[in-house]
Structure formats: structure tokens, C-alpha cells
C-alpha positions in Angstrom: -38.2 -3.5 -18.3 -37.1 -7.1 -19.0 -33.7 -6.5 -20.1 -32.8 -4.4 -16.7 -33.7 -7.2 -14.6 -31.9 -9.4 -16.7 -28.3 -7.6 -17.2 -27.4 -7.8 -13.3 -28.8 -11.6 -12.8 -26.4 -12.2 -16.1 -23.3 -10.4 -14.9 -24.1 -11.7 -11.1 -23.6 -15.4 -12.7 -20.6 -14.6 -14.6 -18.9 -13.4 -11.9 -19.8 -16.2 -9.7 -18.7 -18.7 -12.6 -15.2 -16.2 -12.7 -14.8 -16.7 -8.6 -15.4 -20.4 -9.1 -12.6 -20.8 -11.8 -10.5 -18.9 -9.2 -11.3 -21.1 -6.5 -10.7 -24.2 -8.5 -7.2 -22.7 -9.4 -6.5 -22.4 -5.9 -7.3 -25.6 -4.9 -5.4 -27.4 -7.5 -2.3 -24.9 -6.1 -2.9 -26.1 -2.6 -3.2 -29.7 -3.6 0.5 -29.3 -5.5 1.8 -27.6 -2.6 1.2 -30.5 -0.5 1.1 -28.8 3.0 -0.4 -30.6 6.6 -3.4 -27.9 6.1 -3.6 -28.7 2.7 -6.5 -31.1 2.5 -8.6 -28.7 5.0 -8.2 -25.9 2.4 -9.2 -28.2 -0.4 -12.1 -29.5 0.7 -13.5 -25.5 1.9 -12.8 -24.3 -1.2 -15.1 -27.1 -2.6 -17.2 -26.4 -0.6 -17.4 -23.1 -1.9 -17.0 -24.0 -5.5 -20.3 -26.2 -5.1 -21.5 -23.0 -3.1 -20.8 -21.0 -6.3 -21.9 -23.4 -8.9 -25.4 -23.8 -7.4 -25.6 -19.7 -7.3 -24.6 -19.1 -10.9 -27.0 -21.3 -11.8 -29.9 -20.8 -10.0 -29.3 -17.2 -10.8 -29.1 -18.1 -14.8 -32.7 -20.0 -14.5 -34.3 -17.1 -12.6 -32.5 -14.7 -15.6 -33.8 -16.9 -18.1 -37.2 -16.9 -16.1 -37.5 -13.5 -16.3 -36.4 -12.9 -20.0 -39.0 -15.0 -21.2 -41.6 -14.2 -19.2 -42.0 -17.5 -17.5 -44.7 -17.1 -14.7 -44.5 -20.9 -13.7 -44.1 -20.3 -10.0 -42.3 -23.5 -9.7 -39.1 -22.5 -12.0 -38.8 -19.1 -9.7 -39.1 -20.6 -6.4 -36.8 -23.3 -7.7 -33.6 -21.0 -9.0 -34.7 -18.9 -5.7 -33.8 -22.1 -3.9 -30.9 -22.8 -5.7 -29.3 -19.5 -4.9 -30.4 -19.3 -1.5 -29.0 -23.0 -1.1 -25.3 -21.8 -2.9 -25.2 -18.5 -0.7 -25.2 -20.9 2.4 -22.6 -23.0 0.7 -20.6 -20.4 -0.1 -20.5 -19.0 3.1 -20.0 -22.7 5.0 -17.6 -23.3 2.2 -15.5 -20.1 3.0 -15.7 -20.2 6.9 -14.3 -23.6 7.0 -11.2 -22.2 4.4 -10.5 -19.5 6.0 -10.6 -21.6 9.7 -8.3 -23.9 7.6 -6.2 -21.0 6.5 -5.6 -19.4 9.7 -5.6 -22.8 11.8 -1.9 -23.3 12.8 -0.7 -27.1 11.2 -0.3 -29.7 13.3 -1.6 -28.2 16.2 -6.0 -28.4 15.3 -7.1 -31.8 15.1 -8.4 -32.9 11.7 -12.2 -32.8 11.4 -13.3 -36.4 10.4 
């Protein structure tokens, strides 16, 4: 029963770790590219890189919780935390990219 709880926490974290390598990719493309909107991209999509990061991980501790049978309510509610904490991220972090994406140079104020 251990294993099948285990498997979707595992590929859930890899494919967080997969967006955030994405992301990263991006933003080091949007930094090149040197546009008036490119510093508002940059900073969502750290944003959600953080977002991500905190996810994958909290998910990996609650995975590793579960695999060996770690009852410690602390290390649960912990990586629950974390996950809860990097879904908020992600979705701040993406809101504020996509704003940034669709916002029309020159014309928004910058946000400081």
C-alpha cells in the first residue's frame, strides 16, 4: 500500500522540478531578450520557480514520510505546509507573469 501512495507524490515532484527548469529557461530567455516588460516577466516567473521549488519539495518529504512510515506529525504537517505554501506561490508567481505578459509596455506603471 506504501508504494502507491508513493509513485504519484514521486512523479508529482519530478514534474514540478521539470516545470521549474522550464521556467528558469524562460527567464534567462526574457532576460537576453532585454524587452521594457522584461524585468516584470522575470521576477513572476521567480516567483513561480520559488512557488515550484517549495512544492517539489515539500511533496518529496511527505513521499519520503510516507515510504518510511514516519508518523511524526510534525514532518507531515511540515511538507503539507510546504506544498500548500509553493501552490500559493505558484499561483501569485504566475498571475503576476501572465499580467506581465499581456500588460502592453510602456503603457502599465512599473510595480515598485
Amino acid at each position: 500500500g506504501r508504494q502507491t501512495v508513493l509513485v504519484p507524490d514521486l512523479a508529482l515532484a519530478l514534474c514540478s522540478a521539470a516545470a521549474g527548469a522550464a521556467l528558469a529557461t524562460c527567464r534567462l530567455w526574457f532576460r537576453a531578450a532585454g524587452s521594457g516588460m522584461e524585468m516584470r516577466v522575470s521576477d513572476g516567473i521567480e516567483r513561480t520557480l520559488g512557488g515550484a521549488l517549495a512544492f517539489s519539495v515539500g511533496t518529496f518529504v511527505l513521499a519520503l514520510a510516507s515510504l518510511w512510515t514516519v508518523t511524526a506529525v510534525t514532518v507531515r504537517v511540515t511538507a503539507i505546509l510546504w506544498i500548500a505554501g509553493g501552490y500559493l506561490v505558484v499561483a501569485f508567481g504566475g498571475l503576476s507573469f501572465l499580467v506581465a505578459l499581456w500588460a502592453v509596455p510602456g503603457r502599465v506603471p512599473r510595480l515598485s
